[in-house]
N, C-alpha and C positions, 0 to 999 in steps of 0.2 A: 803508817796508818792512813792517811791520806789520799796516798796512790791506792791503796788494798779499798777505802771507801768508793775513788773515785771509777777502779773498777768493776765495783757493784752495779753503777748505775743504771749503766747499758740492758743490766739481768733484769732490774724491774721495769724499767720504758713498757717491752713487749707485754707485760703484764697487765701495766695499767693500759694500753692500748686496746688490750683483746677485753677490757673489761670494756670499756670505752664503746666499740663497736657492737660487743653483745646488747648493752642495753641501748644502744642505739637501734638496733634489728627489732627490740622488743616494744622499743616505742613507736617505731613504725607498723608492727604488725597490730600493736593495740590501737592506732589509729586508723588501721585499714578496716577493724570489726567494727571502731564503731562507726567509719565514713558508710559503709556495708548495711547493720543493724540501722543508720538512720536512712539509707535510702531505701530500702525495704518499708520503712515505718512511712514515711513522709512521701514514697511517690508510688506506693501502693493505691489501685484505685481504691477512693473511700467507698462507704454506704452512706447514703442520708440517713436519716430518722427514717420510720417509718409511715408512709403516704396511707392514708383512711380515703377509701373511696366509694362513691353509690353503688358502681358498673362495673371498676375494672379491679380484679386480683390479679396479682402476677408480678411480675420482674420489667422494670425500662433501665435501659442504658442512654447515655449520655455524653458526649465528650467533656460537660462544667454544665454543672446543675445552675452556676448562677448566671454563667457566661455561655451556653450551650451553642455550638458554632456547626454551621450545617455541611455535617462530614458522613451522615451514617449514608452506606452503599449497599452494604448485605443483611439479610436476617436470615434465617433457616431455623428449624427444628424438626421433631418429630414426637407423635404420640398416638396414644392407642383411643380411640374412640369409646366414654365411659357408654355404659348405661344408666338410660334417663329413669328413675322412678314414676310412675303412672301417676298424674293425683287428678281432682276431681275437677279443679281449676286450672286454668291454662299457664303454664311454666315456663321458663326458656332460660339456656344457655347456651353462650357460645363458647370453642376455643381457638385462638387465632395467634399467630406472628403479623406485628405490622411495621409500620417505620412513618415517624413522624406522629402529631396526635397528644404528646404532653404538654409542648410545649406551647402550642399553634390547631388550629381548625385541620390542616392538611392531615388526612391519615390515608396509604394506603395500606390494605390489608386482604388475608386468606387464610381461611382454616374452615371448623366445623361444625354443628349446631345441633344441640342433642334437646329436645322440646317436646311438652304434654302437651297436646292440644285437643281437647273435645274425648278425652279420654282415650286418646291412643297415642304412643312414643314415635316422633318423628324424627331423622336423620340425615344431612345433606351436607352439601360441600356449596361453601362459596368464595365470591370476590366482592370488596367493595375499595370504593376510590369518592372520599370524602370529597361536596357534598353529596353527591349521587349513592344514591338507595342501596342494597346489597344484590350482589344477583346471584342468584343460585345456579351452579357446575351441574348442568344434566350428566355432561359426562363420564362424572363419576358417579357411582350409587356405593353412597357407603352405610355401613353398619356396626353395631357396636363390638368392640372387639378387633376392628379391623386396624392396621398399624397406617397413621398419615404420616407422608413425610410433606415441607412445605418450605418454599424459601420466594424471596422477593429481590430482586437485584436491580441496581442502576445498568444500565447497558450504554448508554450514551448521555453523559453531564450537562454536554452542549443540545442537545435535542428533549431531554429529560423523559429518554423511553426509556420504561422500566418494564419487565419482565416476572410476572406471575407465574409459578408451579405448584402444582397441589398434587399424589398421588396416594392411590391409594396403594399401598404394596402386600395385602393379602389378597387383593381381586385382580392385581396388575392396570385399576384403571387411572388413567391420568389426565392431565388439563395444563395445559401450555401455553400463554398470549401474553405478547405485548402490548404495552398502552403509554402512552402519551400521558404527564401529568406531572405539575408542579407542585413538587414536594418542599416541606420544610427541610428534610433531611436531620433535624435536631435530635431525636433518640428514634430507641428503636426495641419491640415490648414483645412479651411472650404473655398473653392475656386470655383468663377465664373472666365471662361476662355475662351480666344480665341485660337482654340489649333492650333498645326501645322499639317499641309495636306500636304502631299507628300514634305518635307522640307523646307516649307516655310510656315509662319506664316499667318493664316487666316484673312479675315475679321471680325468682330463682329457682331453677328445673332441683331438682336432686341427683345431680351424677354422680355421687359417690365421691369418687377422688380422680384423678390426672396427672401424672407426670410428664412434663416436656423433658425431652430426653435430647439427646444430639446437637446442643445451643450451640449456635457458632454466629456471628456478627462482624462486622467489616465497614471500618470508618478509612478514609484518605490517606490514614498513616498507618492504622493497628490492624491486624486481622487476629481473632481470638475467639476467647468465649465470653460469656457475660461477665466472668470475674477480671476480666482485662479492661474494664471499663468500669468508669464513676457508674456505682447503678444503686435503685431504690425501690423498695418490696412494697408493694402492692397491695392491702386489704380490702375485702370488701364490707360495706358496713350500709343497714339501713337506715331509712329517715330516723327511726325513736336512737338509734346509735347500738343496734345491734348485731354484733359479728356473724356473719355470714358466710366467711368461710375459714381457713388459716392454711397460712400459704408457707412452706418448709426452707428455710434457708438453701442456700444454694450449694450443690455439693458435686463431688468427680471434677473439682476444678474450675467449677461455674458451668457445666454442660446443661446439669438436671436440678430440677426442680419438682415437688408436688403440689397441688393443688385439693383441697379436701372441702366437701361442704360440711356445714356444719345443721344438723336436725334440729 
């Protein structure tokens, strides 16, 4: 009986072995979901809370909202130019990509400007390179409905020339220049605005709605869209604390966004 026990043994070893190893496989693999499920959760770019603003609606990216480190190099978008409502009083909005401007005084920036003035609907293409004034693109003449596309790049770190494009792509016209200019580089925005006129903060035009479409943005390490970076949604809100417009979570991956006034 002994021997007849002693060679059983051998028949369960393999057994308890291959139990051994299965759930060995299994502990490994349930540690793989949740090493997986926490890096997803934890190095996901976050959102902040959401930012209430006088001027600016819209989306800023950041590489640390608390530690922001001067990495942004590209912005780009695209969007269709609304139509302005007429009113009786003079109105204004802008919409623009820039970089820099959250964090710091430095903003350079480009986009489009849709405005009531003296009762008639105005439309144009500019640049501006904070502190200097905005200047308006003669050579584009744009109009509502027309599709912009528009991107701002670093060209040289060590000379800090940055490169401006604005085009219009229903009219084929477009606007091309380098400039010289120190940048904070700390984020970098896709912004509907009520800007300021002669030092005082305008009224809000009525354009209806905006989508920026085609977001793409470019720090030192990442190249992506706004959802690949820490980013924070934008409202606009007056002095008594009243909403002004609502601005649509970000969707297609981070590319697109809307923008809607509110009546």
């Amino acid at each position: 009986m002994e021997q007849a026990g002693f060679s059983e043994e051998p028949k369960r070893q393999p057994i308890r072995r291959r139990f051994i190893v299965v759930l060995w496989i299994s502990m490994l693999l349930g540690s793989s979901f949740v090493i997986v499920l926490l890096t997803q959760t934890f190095l996901k770019p976050p959102i902040r809370e959401n930012i209430s603003s006088s001027d600016w609606s819209g989306y800023v990216v950041f590489s640390d909202s608390m530690n922001p480190a001067p990495v942004i190099r590209n912005v780009s978008a695209s969007w269709i130019i609304p139509t302005v409502t007429v009113s009786q009083r003079d109105t204004y909005s802008d919409v623009w990509i820039g970089i820099g401007g959250q964090f710091d005084s430095s903003l350079i920036q480009t986009g489009t400007e849709q405005d009531s003035e003296n009762g008639s609907p105005v439309y144009l293409a500019w640049y501006e390179l904070l502190p200097d004034y905005s200047v308006t693109i003669n050579q584009t003449n744009v109009s509502p409905g027309d599709t912009i596309t528009a991107s701002i790049s670093l060209l040289d770190v060590g000379t800090n020339e940055w490169l401006i494009e604005i085009a219009d792509a229903t009219n084929g016209q477009s606007f091309s220049q380098s400039f010289f200019y120190v940048s904070s580089r700390l984020s970098a925005e896709w912004v509907v605005e009520r800007p300021t006129v002669n030092d005082a903060l305008t009224t809000l035009a009525d354009f209806g709605s905006v989508a920026f479409t085609n977001i793409r943005v470019s720090s030192d390490s990442v190249s992506g869209t706004a959802a690949d970076f820490p980013f924070s949604q934008v409202t606009m809100y007056d002095r008594l604390n009243n909403q002004l417009v609502t601005v649509s979570q970000l969707a297609s991956g981070g590319t697109t966004f809307n923008v809607a006034y509110l009546p």
